[in-house]
C-alpha positions as CSV (number, residue, x, y, z in Angstrom):
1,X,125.7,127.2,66.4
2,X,123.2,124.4,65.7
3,X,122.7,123.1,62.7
4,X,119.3,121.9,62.6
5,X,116.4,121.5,64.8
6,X,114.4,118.3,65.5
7,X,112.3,119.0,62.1
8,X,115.0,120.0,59.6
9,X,118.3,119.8,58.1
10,X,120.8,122.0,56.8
11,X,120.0,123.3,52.9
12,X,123.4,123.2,52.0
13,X,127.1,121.6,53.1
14,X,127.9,122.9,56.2
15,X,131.8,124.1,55.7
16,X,132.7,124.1,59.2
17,X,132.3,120.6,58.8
18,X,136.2,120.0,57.8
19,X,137.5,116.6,58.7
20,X,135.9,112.9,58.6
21,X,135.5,113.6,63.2
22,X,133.9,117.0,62.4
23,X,130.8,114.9,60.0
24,X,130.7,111.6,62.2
25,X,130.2,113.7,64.9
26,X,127.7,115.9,63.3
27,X,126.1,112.8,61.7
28,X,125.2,111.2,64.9
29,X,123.9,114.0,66.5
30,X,121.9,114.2,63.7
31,X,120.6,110.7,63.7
32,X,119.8,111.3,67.2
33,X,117.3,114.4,66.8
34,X,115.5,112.6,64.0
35,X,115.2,109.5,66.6
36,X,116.5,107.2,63.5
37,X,116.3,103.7,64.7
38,X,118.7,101.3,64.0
39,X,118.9,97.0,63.6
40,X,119.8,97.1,60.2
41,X,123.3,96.3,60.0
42,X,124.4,99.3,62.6
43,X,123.4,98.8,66.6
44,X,123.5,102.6,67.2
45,X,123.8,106.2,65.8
46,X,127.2,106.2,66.1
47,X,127.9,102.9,64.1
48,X,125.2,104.3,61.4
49,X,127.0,107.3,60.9
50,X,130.1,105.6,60.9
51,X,129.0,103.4,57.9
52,X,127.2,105.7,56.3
53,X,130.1,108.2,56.3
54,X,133.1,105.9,55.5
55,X,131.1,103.9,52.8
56,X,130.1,107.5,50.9
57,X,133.9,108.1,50.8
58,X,135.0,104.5,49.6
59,X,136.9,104.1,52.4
60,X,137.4,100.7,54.6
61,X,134.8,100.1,57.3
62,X,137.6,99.9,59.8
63,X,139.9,103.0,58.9
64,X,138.2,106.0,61.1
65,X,140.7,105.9,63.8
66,X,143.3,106.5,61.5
67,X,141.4,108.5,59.3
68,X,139.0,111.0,61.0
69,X,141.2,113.9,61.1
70,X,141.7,113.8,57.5
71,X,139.8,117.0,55.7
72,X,137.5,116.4,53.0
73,X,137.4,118.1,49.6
74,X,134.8,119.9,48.5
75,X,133.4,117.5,46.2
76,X,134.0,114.2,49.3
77,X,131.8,116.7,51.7
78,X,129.0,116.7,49.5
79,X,128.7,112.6,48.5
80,X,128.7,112.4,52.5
81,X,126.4,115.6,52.8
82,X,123.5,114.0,50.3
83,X,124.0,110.4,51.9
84,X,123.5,112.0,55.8
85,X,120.6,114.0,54.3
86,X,118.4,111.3,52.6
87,X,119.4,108.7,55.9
88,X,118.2,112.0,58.5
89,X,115.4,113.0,56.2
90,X,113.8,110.2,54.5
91,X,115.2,107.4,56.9
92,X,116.1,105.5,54.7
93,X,118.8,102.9,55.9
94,X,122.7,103.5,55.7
95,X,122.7,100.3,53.8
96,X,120.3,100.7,50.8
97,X,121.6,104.7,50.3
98,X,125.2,103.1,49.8
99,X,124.4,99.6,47.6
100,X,126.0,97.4,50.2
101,X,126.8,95.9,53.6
102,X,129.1,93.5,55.0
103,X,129.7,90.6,57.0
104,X,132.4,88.9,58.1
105,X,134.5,90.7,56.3
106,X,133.2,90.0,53.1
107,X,131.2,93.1,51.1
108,X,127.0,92.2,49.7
109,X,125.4,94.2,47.1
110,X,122.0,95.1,48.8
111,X,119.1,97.2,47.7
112,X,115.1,97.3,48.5
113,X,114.2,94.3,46.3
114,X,116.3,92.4,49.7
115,X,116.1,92.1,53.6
116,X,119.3,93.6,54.5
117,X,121.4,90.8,55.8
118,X,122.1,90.9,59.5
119,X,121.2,87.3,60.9
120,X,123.7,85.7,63.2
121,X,124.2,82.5,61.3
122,X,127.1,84.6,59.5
123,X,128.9,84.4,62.5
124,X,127.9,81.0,62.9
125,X,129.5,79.8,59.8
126,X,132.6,81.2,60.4
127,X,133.9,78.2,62.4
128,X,132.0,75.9,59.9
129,X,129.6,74.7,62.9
130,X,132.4,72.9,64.3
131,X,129.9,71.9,67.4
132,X,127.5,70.4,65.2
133,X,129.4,69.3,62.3
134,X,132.5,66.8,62.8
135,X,134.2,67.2,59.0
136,X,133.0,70.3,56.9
137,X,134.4,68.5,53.8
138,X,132.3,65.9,54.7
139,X,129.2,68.2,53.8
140,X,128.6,68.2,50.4
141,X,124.9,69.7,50.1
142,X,124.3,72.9,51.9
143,X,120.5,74.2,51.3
144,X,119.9,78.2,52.4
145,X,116.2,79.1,52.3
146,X,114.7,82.2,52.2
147,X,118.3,83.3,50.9
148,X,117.5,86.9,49.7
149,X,120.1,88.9,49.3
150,X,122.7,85.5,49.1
151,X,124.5,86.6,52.1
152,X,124.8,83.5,53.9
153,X,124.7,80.7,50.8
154,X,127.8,83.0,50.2
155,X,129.3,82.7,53.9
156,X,128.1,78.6,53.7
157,X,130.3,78.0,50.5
158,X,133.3,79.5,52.0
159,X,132.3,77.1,54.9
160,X,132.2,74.5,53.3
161,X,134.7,74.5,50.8
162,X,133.7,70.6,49.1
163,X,129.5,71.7,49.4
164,X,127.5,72.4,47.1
165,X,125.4,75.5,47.9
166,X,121.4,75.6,46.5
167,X,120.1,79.6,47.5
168,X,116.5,79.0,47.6
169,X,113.8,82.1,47.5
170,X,110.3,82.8,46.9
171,X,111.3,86.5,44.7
172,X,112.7,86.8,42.0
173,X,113.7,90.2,42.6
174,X,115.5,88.8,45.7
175,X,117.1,86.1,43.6
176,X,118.4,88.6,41.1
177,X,120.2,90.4,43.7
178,X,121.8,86.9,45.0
179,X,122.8,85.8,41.7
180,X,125.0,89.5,41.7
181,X,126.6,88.1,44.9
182,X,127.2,85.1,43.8
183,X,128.6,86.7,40.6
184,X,131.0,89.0,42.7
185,X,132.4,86.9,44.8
186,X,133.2,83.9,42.3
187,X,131.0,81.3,43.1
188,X,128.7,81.1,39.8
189,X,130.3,77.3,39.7
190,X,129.5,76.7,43.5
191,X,126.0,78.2,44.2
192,X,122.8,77.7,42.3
193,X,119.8,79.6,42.4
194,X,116.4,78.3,43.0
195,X,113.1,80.5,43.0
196,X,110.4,78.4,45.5
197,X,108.2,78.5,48.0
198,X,110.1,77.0,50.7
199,X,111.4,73.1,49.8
200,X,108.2,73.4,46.8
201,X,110.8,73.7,43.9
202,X,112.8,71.0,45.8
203,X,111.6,67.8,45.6
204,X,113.4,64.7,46.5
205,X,116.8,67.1,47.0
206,X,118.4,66.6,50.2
207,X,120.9,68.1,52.3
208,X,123.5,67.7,54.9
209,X,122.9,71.4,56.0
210,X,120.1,73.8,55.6
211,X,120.2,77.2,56.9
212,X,117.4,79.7,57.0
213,X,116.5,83.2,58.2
214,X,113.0,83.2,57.4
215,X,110.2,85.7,57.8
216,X,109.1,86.1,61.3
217,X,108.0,89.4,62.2
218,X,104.3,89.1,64.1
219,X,101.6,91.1,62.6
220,X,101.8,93.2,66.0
221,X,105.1,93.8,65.3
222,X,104.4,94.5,61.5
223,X,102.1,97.2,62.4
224,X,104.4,98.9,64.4
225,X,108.1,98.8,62.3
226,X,109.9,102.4,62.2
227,X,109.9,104.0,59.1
228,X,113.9,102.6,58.2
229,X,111.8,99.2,58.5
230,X,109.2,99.7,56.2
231,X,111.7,100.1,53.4
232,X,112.0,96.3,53.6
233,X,109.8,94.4,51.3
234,X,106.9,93.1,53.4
235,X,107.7,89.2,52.3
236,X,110.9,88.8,54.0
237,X,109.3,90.0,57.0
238,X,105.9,89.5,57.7
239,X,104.9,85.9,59.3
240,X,101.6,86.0,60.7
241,X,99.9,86.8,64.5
242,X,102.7,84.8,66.1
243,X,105.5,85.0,63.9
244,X,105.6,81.7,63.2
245,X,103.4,81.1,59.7
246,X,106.8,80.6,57.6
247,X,109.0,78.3,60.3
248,X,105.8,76.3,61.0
249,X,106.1,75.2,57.0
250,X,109.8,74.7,57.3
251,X,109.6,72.4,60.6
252,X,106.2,70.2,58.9
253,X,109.0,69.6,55.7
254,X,112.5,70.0,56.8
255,X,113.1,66.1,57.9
256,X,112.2,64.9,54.4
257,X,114.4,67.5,53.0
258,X,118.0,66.7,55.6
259,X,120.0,63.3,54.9
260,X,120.1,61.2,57.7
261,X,122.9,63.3,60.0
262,X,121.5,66.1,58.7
263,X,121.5,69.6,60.6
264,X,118.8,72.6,60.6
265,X,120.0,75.9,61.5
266,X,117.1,78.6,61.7
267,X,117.4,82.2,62.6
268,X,113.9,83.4,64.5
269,X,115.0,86.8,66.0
270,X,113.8,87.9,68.9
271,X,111.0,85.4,69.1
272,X,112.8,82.2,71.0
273,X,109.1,82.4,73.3
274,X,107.1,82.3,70.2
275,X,108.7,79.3,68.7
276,X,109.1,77.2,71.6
277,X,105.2,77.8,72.8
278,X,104.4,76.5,69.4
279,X,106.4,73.6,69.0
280,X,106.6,72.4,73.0
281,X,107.7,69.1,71.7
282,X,110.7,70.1,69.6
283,X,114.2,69.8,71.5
284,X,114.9,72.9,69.9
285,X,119.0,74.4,71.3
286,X,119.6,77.7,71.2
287,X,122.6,79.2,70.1
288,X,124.5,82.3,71.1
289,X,126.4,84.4,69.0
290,X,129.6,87.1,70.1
291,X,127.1,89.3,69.2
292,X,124.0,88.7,70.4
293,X,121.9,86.4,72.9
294,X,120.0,83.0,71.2
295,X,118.2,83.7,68.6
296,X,119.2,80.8,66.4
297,X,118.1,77.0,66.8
298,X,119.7,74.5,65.4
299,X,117.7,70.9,65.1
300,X,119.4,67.5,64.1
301,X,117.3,65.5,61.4
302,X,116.6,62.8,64.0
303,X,114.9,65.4,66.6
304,X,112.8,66.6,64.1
305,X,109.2,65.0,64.0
């Protein structure tokens, strides 16, 4: 018996749906006949469902082994019911129908007033750039611009333990949501929030480390972003015909900005080509994550013009 055809989904909860298998495996094929597209947090259907389904029963991200031939109550089938509908449906992202994401283990309030944090820095900072910085208690300023959502001014400050951590963003929607991470994970006395346009609200402040993943989504690009995309606000995205009207502002004023050892860490996507056929002269290295190929530079204050 099928459940649904390419076009709809099921008016009510499904009761042969029993156990948390019997909805992940209904929830992917689900995803799949609705063609959701994924890049938010979750690489495939099978991840989004996984998420999606496990986050809608408070349970940990990492339990469905153990858990997935556990039966659901009556009440647990319908919070996973309404949260598979309004992801299939309205395709809306996993993320923003549950309030949150995480990384590295550590849990983000999230909602549309903020990109949904995915950029590979995270994993970056978890071995406190040990190629790139000798001492991490030697850092003392750490700078994250464009910090939307607060993820990774969160992940810096646990890197650097001695730092102090400025989030820097253009909204203040975004900001409001950053100061709730902060908030939650105890670091009102470590981070501060900074609304500006880049380094404009940050005159004469320098920094032993700025981080950024900045807008950089090519009008091309724009124009053609699935509909789980377009949920996104348009500012943390959207960068111009080549993707590069936001990092070509933070190259012109990063130097003045970095102490003398200073170190730039920028996350550009999939647009390495982009950025290197605009700025030829930078010695830009590229960095690799577990999880992904080089989409990160990193640039030392010296190498920067």
């Amino acid at each position: 018996m099928s459940f649904l055809t390419p076009l709809t989904f099921p008016n009510a909860v499904p009761q042969e749906l029993a156990t948390i298998g019997d909805w992940w495996r209904f929830g992917v094929s689900s995803l799949a006949r609705v063609d959701a597209q994924y890049g938010q947090g979750t690489t495939d259907a099978g991840q989004d469902a996984l998420f999606l389904i496990l986050g809608a029963l408070d349970l940990p991200l990492d339990s469905f082994e153990q858990m997935s031939g556990y039966s659901l109550t009556g009440f647990e089938r319908k919070q996973v019911f309404n949260a598979l509908k309004h992801r299939v449906l309205d395709r809306v992202p996993a993320a923003y129908i549950l309030g949150f994401v995480e990384q590295m283990g550590l849990r983000f309030k999230v909602d549309e007033r903020v990109l949904i944090p995915r950029s590979f820095i995270g994993e970056l900072l978890d071995d406190s750039l040990a190629d790139w910085i000798d001492n991490p208690d030697d850092v003392k300023e750490v700078l994250d611009l464009c910090t939307g959502s607060g993820c990774l001014a969160v992940l810096a400050a646990h890197a650097f333990a001695r730092a102090h951590v400025t989030a820097a963003d253009i909204s203040p929607e975004a900001l409001a949501v950053a100061r709730e991470n902060v908030l939650l994970h105890g670091l009102v006395e470590d981070v501060t929030m900074v609304q500006s346009d880049l380094f404009a609200s940050l005159k004469g402040q320098k920094y032993d480390v700025i981080i950024s993943n900045p807008p950089y989504v090519t009008d091309a690009s724009m124009a053609a972003l699935p509909s789980e995309f377009r949920c996104e606000p348009k500012l943390a995205l959207a960068a111009g015909a080549d993707g590069n009207d936001v990092v070509r502002r933070l190259l012109a004023e990063a130097k003045a900005h970095l102490t003398a050892h200073g170190v730039l860490l920028v996350d550009v996507g999939h647009n390495r080509d982009l950025v290197e056929d605009a700025f030829p002269t930078l010695p830009f290295t590229w960095l690799a994550t577990e999880a992904a190929e080089a989409g990160v530079f990193v640039l030392r204050a010296e190498e920067l013009n």
